[in-house]
C-alpha positions in Angstrom: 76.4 -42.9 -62.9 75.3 -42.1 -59.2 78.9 -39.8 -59.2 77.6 -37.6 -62.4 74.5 -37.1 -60.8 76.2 -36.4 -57.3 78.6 -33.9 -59.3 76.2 -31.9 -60.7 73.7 -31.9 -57.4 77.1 -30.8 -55.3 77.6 -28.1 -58.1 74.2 -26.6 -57.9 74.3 -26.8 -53.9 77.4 -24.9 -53.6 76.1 -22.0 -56.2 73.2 -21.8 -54.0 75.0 -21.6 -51.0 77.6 -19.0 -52.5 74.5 -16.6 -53.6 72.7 -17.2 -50.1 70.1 -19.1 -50.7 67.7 -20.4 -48.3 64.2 -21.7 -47.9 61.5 -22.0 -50.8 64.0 -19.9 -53.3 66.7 -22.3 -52.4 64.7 -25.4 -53.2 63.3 -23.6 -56.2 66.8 -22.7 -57.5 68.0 -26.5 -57.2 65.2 -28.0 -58.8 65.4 -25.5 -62.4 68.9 -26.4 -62.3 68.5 -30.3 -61.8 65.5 -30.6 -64.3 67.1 -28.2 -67.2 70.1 -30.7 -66.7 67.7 -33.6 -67.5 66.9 -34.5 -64.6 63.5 -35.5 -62.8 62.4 -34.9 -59.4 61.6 -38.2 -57.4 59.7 -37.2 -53.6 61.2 -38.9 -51.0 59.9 -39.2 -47.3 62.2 -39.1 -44.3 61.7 -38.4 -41.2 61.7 -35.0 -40.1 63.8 -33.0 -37.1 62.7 -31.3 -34.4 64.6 -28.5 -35.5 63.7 -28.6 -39.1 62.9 -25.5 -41.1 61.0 -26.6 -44.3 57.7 -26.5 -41.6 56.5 -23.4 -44.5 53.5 -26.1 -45.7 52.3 -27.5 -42.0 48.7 -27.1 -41.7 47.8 -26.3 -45.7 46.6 -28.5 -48.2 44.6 -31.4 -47.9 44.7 -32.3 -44.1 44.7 -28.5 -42.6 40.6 -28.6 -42.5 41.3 -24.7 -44.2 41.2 -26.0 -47.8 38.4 -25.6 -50.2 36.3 -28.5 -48.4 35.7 -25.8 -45.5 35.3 -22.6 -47.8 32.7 -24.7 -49.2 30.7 -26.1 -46.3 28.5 -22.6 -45.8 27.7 -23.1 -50.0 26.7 -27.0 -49.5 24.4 -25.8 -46.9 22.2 -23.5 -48.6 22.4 -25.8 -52.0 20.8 -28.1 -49.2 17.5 -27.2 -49.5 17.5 -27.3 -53.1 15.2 -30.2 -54.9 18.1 -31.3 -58.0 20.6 -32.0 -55.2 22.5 -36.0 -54.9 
């Protein structure tokens, strides 16, 4: 079964490739085609190149320290002084 699924991930690779597709519109493009062919996405870590270009989501999220936690610091502060905090 590993040949179907290579098949049809090949397929959808080379349609990208042949309307120039690159980045997050590329890796959105693969995935509507693999999941509306039944497939499901299954994340996968490997280790990344120096030279890699997917680096779009370094320093968002959780561990940038620029997520909500830190918008919400100056709020926590002045609910500080308030008597029905924890």
């Amino acid at each position: 079964m590993a040949d179907k699924d290579d098949d049809l991930l090949d397929q959808v690779t080379g349609m990208a490739d042949r309307l120039k597709l690159s980045g997050k519109e590329r890796q959105t493009y693969i995935h509507e085609h693999m999941t509306r062919g039944g497939y499901k996405a299954v994340p996968n870590y490997v280790l990344a190149d120096d030279d890699d270009d997917d680096d779009d989501d370094k320093g968002s999220g959780f561990f940038s320290g620029g997520g909500r936690r830190s918008r919400d610091r100056g709020r926590s502060r002045s609910r500080s002084n308030d008597d029905d905090g924890w």
